[in-house]
SEZA-69411 format. One record per residue (C-alpha): residue in one letter; x, y, z negated. Coordinates in pm, whole numbers, padded with zeros to 5 digits, always signed. Each point is the difference from the previous one (the first is absolute). Last residue first. Example, Ala and Ser with C-alpha at 12.3 -4.5 7.8 and 13.67 -1.06 7.14 Angstrom:
2
S+01367-00106-00714;A-00137-00344-00066;
END
This chain:
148
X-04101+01511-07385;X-00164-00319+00209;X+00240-00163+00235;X-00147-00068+00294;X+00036-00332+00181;X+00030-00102+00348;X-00058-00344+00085;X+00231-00278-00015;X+00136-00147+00324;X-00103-00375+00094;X-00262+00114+00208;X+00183+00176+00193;X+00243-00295+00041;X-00283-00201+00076;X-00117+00196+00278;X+00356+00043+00177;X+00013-00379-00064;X-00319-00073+00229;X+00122+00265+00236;X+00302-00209+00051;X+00366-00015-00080;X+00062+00252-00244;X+00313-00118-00196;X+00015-00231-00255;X+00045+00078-00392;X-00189+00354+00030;X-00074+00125-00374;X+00332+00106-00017;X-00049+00287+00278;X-00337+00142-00261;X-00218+00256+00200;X-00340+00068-00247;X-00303-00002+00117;X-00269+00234+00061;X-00124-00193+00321;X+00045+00297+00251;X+00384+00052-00153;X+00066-00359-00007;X-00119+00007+00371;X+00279+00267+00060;X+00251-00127-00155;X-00036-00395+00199;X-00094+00171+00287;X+00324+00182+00003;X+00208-00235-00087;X-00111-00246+00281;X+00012+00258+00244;X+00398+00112-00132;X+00005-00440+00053;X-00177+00014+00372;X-00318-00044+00071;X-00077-00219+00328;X-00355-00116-00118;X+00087-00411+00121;X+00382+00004-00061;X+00043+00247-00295;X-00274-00052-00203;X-00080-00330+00061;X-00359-00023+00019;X-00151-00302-00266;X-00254+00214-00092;X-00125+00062+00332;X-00029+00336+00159;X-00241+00117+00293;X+00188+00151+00252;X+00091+00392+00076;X+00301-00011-00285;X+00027+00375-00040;X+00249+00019-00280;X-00249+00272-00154;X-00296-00110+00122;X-00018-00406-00001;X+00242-00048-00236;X-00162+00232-00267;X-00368-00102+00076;X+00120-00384-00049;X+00230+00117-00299;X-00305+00169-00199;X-00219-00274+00106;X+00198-00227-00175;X+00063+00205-00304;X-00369+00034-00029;X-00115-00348-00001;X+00275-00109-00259;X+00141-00339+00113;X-00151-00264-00224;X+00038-00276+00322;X-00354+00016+00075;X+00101+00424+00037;X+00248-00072+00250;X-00255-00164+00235;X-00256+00263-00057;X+00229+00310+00076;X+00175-00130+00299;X-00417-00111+00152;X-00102+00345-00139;X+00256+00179+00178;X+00000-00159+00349;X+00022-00401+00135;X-00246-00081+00256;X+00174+00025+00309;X+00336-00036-00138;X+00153-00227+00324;X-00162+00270+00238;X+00177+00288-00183;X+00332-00205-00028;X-00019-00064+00345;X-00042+00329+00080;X+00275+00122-00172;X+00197-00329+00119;X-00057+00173+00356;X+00101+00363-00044;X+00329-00106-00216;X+00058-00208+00363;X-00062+00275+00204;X+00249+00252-00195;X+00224-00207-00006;X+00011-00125+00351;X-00025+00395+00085;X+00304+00058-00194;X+00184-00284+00180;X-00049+00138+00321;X+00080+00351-00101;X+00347-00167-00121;X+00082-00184+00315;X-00087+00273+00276;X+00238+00223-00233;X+00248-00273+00005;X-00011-00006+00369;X-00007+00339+00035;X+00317+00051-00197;X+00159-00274+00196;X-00087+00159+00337;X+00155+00346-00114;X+00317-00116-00110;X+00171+00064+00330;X-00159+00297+00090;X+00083+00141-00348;X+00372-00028+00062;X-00010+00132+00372;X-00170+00337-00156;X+00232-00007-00315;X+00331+00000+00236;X+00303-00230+00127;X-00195-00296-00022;X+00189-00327-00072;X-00040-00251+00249;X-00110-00342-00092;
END
């Protein structure tokens, strides 16, 4: 391979590569984004009949508190913006996609909404699914004021 002798010649020469990996990235970006597109709507066909009160019902046969669970079901669904019904055995990460600053967050945030209290030690496994997201919620004490 000749060496070019100026910028011009040099970028002539690399210009089919660059075009090739450009062709190759927006293709892959569109097989992303079809395929996240399709198990979406799989996952909305699959969960026909699941919603709130279904989540709600099944964790609360299992002594779940009623309240905390649809506390977190309302919570995922609009603030993390998880556009499918949710199952209690969701993985957090894999299935609704939240990351572990999202995990945090919903975590303080729905301890704030359920007046409890945030306790790290209390958590001897990490937050795998929604089911132990509830239960760990559960698990914290509630707020207490201290009378004068």
């Amino acid at each position: 391979m000749v060496t070019p002798t100026n910028v011009y010649l040099w970028l002539a020469d690399q210009s089919v590569p660059v075009v090739v990996i450009l062709c190759v990235t927006i293709f892959i970006m569109i097989l992303l984004f079809v395929s996240a597109r399709a198990r979406r709507v799989a996952m909305n066909r699959r969960r026909a009949g699941v919603n709130e009160f279904t989540f709600v019902s099944y964790l609360a046969t299992y002594g779940f508190d009623a309240d905390i669970a649809r506390m977190t079901y309302q919570y995922l669904q609009e603030k993390q913006n998880v556009h499918f019904p949710i199952e209690p055995q969701d993985q957090l990460d894999e299935d609704l996609g939240l990351d572990s600053a999202d995990i945090r967050q919903t975590v303080r945030e729905l301890l704030t909404a359920t007046e409890r209290q945030y306790r790290p030690g209390m958590m001897h496994t990490p937050l795998n699914t929604v089911e132990d997201l509830v239960r760990y919620l559960q698990a914290c004490p509630r707020n207490t004021e201290v009378a004068a």
